[in-house]
C-alpha positions as CSV (number, residue, x, y, z in Angstrom):
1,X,0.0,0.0,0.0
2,X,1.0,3.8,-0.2
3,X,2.2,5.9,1.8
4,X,-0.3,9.0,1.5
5,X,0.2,12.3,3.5
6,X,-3.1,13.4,5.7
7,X,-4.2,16.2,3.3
8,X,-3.8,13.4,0.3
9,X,-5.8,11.1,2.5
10,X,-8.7,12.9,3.2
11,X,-8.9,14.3,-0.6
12,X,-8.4,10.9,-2.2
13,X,-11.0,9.3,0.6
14,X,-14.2,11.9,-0.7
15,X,-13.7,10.6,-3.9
16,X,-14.3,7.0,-2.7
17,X,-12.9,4.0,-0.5
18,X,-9.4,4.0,-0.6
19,X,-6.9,1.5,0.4
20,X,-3.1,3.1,2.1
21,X,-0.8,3.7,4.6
22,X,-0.5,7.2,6.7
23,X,2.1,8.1,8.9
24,X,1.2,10.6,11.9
25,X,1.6,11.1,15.0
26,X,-1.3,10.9,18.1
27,X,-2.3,14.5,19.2
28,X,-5.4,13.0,21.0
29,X,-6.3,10.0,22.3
30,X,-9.5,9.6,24.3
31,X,-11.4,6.6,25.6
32,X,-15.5,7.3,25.2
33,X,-18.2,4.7,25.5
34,X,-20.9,4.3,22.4
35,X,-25.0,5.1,23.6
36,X,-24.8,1.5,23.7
37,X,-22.1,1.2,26.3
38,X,-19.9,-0.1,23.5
39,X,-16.5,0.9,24.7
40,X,-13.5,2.7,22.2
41,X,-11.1,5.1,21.6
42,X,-11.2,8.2,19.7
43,X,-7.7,9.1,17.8
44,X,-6.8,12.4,16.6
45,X,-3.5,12.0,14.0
46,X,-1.6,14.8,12.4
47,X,1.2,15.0,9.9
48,X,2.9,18.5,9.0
49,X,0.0,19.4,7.0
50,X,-3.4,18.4,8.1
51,X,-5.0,16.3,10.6
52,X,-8.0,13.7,11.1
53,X,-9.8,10.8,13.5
54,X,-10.3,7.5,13.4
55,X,-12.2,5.5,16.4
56,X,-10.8,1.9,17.5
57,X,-14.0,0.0,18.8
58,X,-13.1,-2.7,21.3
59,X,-13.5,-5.5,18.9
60,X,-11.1,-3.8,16.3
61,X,-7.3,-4.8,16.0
62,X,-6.0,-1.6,16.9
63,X,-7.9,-0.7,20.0
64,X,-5.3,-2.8,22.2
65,X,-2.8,-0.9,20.7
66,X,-4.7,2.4,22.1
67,X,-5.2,0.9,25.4
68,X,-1.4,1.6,25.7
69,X,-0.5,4.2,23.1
70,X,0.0,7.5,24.8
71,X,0.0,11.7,23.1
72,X,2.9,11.9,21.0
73,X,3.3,8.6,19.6
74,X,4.3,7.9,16.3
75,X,2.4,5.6,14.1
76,X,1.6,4.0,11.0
77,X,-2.0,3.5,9.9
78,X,-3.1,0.9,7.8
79,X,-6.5,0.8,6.6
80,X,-9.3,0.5,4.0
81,X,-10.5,4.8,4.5
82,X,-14.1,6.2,2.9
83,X,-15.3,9.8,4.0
84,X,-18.6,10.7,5.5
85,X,-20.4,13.2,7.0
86,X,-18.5,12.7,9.9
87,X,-15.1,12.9,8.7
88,X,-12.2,10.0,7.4
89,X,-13.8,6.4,8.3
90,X,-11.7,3.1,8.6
91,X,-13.7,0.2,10.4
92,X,-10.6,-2.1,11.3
93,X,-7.9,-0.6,10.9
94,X,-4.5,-1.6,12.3
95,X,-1.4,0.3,13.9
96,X,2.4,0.2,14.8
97,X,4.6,2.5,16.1
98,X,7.5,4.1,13.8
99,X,11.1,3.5,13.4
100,X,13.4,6.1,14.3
101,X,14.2,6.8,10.5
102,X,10.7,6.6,9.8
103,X,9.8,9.5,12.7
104,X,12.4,11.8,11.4
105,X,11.2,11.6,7.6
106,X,7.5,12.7,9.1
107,X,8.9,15.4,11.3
108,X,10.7,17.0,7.6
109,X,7.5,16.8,6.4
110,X,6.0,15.4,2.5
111,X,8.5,15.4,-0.2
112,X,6.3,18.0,-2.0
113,X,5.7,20.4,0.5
114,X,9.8,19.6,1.9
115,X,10.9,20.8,-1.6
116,X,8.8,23.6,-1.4
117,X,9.8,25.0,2.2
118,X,13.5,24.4,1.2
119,X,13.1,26.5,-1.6
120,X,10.9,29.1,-0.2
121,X,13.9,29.8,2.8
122,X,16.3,29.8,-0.6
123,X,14.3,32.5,-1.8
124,X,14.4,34.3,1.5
125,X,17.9,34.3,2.0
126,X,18.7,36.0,-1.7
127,X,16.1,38.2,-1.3
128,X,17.9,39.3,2.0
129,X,21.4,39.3,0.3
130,X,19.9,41.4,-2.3
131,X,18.9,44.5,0.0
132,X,21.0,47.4,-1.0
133,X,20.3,49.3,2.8
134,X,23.5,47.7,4.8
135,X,22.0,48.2,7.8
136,X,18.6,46.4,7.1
137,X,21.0,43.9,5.5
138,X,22.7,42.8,8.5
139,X,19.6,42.9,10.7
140,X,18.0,40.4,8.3
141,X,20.9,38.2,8.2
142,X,21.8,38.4,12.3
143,X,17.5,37.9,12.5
144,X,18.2,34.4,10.3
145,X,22.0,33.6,11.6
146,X,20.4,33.2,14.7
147,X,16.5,32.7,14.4
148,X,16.8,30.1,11.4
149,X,16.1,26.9,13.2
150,X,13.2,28.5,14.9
151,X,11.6,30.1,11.9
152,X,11.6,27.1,9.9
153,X,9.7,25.1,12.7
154,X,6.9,28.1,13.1
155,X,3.7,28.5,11.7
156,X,1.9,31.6,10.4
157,X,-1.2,31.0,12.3
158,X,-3.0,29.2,14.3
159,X,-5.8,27.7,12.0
160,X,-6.9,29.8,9.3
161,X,-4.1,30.4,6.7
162,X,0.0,28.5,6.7
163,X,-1.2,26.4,10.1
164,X,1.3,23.9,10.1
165,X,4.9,23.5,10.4
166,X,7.2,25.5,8.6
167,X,3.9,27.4,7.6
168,X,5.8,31.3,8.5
169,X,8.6,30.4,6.1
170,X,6.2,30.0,3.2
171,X,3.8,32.9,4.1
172,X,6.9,35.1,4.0
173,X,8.5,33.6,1.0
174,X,5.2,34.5,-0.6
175,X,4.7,37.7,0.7
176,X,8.5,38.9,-0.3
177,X,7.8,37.8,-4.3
178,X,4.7,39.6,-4.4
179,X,6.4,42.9,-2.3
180,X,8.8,42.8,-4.8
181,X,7.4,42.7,-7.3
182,X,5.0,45.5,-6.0
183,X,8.3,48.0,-5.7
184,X,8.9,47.4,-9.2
185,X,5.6,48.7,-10.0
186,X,6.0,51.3,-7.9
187,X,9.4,52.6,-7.9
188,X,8.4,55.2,-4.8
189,X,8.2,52.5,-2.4
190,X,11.3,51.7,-0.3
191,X,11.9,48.5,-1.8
192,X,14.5,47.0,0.9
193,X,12.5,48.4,3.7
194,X,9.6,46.6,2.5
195,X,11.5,43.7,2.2
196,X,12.5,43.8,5.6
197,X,9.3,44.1,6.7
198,X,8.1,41.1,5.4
199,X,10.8,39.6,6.9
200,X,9.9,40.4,10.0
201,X,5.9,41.2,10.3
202,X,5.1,37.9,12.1
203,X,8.6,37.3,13.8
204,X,6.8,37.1,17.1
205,X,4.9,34.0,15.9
206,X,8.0,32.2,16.4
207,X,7.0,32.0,19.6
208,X,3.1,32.1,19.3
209,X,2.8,30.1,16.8
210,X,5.8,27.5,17.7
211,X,5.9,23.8,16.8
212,X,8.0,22.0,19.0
213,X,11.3,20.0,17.1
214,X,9.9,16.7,17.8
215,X,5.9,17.3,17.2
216,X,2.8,18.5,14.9
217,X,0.8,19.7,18.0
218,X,1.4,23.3,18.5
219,X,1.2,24.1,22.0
220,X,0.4,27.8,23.9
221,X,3.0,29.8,24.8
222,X,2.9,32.4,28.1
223,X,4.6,35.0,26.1
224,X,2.4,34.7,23.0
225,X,-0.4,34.8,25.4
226,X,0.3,37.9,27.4
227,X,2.1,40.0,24.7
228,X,0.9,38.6,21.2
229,X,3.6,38.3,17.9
230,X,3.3,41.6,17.4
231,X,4.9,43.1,20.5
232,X,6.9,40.4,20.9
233,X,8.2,41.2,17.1
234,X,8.8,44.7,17.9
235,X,10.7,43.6,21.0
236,X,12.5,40.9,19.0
237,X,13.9,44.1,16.6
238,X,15.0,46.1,19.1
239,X,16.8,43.8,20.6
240,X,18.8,42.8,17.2
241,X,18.7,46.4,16.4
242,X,20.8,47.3,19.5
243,X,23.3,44.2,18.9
244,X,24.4,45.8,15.6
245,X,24.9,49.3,17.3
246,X,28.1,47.6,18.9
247,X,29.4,46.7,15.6
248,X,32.4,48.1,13.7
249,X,30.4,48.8,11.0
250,X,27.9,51.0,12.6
251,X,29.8,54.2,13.2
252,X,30.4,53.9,9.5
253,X,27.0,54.1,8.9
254,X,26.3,57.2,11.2
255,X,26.5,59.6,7.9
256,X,24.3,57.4,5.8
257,X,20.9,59.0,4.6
258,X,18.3,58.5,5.6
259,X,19.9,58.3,9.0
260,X,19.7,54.8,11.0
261,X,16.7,55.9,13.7
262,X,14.6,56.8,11.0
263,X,15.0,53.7,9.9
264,X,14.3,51.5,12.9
265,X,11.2,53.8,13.6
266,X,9.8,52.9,10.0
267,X,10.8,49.4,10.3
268,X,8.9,48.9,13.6
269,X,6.1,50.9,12.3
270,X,5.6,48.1,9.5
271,X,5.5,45.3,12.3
272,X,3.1,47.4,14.2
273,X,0.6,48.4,11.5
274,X,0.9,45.1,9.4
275,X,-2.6,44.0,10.6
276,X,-4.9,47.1,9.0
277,X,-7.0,48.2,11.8
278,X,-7.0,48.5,15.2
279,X,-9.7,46.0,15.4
280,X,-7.8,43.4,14.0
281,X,-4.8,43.7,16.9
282,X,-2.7,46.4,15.3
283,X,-1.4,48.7,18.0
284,X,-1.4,51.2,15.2
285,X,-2.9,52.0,11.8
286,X,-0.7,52.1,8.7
287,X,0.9,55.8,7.8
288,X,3.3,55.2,5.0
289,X,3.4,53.8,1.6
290,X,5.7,51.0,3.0
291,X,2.8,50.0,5.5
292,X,-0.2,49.7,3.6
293,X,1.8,47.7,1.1
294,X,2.4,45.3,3.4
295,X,-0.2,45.1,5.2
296,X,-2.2,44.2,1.8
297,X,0.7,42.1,0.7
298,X,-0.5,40.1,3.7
299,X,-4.1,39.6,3.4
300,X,-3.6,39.0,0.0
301,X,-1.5,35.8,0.8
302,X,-3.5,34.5,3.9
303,X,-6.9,34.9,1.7
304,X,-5.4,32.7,-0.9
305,X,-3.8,30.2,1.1
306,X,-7.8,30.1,2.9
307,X,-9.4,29.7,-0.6
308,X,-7.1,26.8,-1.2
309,X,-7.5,25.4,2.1
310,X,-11.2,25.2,1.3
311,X,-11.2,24.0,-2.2
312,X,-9.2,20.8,-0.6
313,X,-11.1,20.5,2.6
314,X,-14.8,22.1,1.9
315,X,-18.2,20.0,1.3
316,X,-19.5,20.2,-2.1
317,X,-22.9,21.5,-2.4
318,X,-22.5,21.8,-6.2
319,X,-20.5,21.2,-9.3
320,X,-18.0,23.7,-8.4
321,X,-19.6,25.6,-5.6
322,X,-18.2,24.5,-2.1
323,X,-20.1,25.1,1.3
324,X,-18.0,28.7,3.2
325,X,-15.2,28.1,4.8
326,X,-14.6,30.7,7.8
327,X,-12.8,33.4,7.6
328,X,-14.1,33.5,4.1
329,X,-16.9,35.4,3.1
330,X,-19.1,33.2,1.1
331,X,-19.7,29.9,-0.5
332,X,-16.3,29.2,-2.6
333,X,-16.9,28.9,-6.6
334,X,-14.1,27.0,-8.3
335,X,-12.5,30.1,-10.5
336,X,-12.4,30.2,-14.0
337,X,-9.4,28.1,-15.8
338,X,-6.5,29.5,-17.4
339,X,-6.9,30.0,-21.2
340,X,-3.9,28.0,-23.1
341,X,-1.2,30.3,-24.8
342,X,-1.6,29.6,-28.8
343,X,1.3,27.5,-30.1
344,X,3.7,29.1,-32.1
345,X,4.1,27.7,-35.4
């Protein structure tokens, strides 16, 4: 049988009875009895993308295995899999824990996405070693010299948009072609400032939003709690910020226009207007061309990323009309295909 990620799962199971293999590890495990005082165990699995639950009723082969199975576990699933109104169904179902080896490849994630993170932090690093500003260039590469690990683990939220691991990386990878691509368009913007500020909009998530080095499960953090990503970004700045005053470089820079506080003030504005509206957490509304750049640059990505999330995960009411995800604002309509490019002759 294959081995199919969560998210390929659940796709490949609404289309009909499926037959595979899924590695993942226990984020729940719960013991319930049935109205009919039929004892078993309800599972919760995830994988670096997506998540689902089985139930092992006593008389299945892997409710023995759940008797003794604890959070954190990791295991393979092997089962015939249909989807329902109630979710991913598998009547008997069997389970083993994973091999070391086996455990580490699930932590890196699918090939696909894998790939994809790898190159998105590729695309991150040359975008930083393109900025022309040297001191916005070295507090992007101190920020990823020393933040790397930690960045690559985070997600960008929660639940709505990037929720899983290595999620921020991709969300900003994203973000920084489009905000590039924006200063092109309009050469008034402060390209490497906006850069930077994409960089680090949702640096505080690294500890909001944290998934731990050996897990799926994203657990709350007391600082994310009391202070939120986006003080705890600003905070994160300043601190860097004051590392590279005690550089050599910096009295170099002392002459440079426009001078360095003016900098620092703008960049910190950008983390602290990147949401919109004071409503929506910003301590601050945006006030400079830089700002409502980015703060649109962001939407723009997390809206996307949710209208893909529910074209994979949303019940069909229609040919090509989907039931509304939240945050969204509507039913989702499958959009309208590219037209092919005529062949050359």
């Amino acid at each position: 049988m294959q081995i199919l990620p969560v998210a390929q799962l659940k796709r490949a199971a609404t289309e009909g009875r499926i037959e595979a293999l899924v590695h993942a590890q226990i984020e729940a495990l719960t013991r319930k009895d049935a109205s009919n005082g039929k004892p078993y165990f309800e599972v919760t699995l995830a994988d670096s993308e997506a998540k689902f639950s089985l139930k092992a009723w006593n008389d299945s082969p892997a409710f023995s295995f759940c008797e003794r199975a604890s959070v954190g576990v990791f295991v393979e699933i092997a089962g015939d899999f249909s989807s329902s109104k109630f979710g991913i169904e598998s009547n008997r179902w069997t389970v083993r824990e994973l091999k070391a080896n086996e455990r580490e490849t699930l932590l890196a994630g699918s090939p696909a996405l894998r790939e994809k993170q790898t190159d998105d932090y590729a695309f991150i690093e040359q975008s930083v070693a393109a900025l022309n500003d040297p001191r916005l260039a070295t507090l992007c590469r101190a920020f990823l010299a020393e933040f790397g690990d930690r960045f690559r683990r985070a997600a960008a939220a929660r639940n709505n948009h990037h929720a899983r691991r290595g999620g921020l990386v991709e969300h900003v990878a994203q973000m920084m072609r489009s905000a590039i691509a924006i200063a092109g368009v309009y050469p008034q913007l402060n390209r490497d400032l906006l850069v930077a500020g994409v960089l680090f909009h949702d640096c505080g998530k690294m500890w909001e939003n944290q998934l731990p080095a050996d897990g799926f499960s994203m657990p709350y953090n007391e600082s994310g709690e009391l202070l939120g990503h986006i003080t705890i970004g600003i905070e994160l700045v300043n601190n860097l910020w004051r590392k590279m005053t005690t550089s050599d470089e910096w009295k170099t820079w002392l002459p440079l226009d426009p001078a360095s506080e003016d900098v620092r003030l703008h960049l910190l504005h950008l983390i602290a207007s990147h949401h919109g509206e004071l409503q929506f957490g910003s301590p601050m509304v945006p006030k400079t061309p830089e700002a409502i750049a980015l703060h649109y640059v962001d939407n723009l990505d997390a809206k996307l990323e949710m209208f893909a999330n529910a074209y994979a995960n949303a019940k069909a009411l229609a040919p090509r009309i989907q039931e509304k995800m939240w945050p969204l604002p509507g039913n989702e309509v499958h959009p309208l295909g590219h037209f092919p490019a005529p062949v050359s002759p």
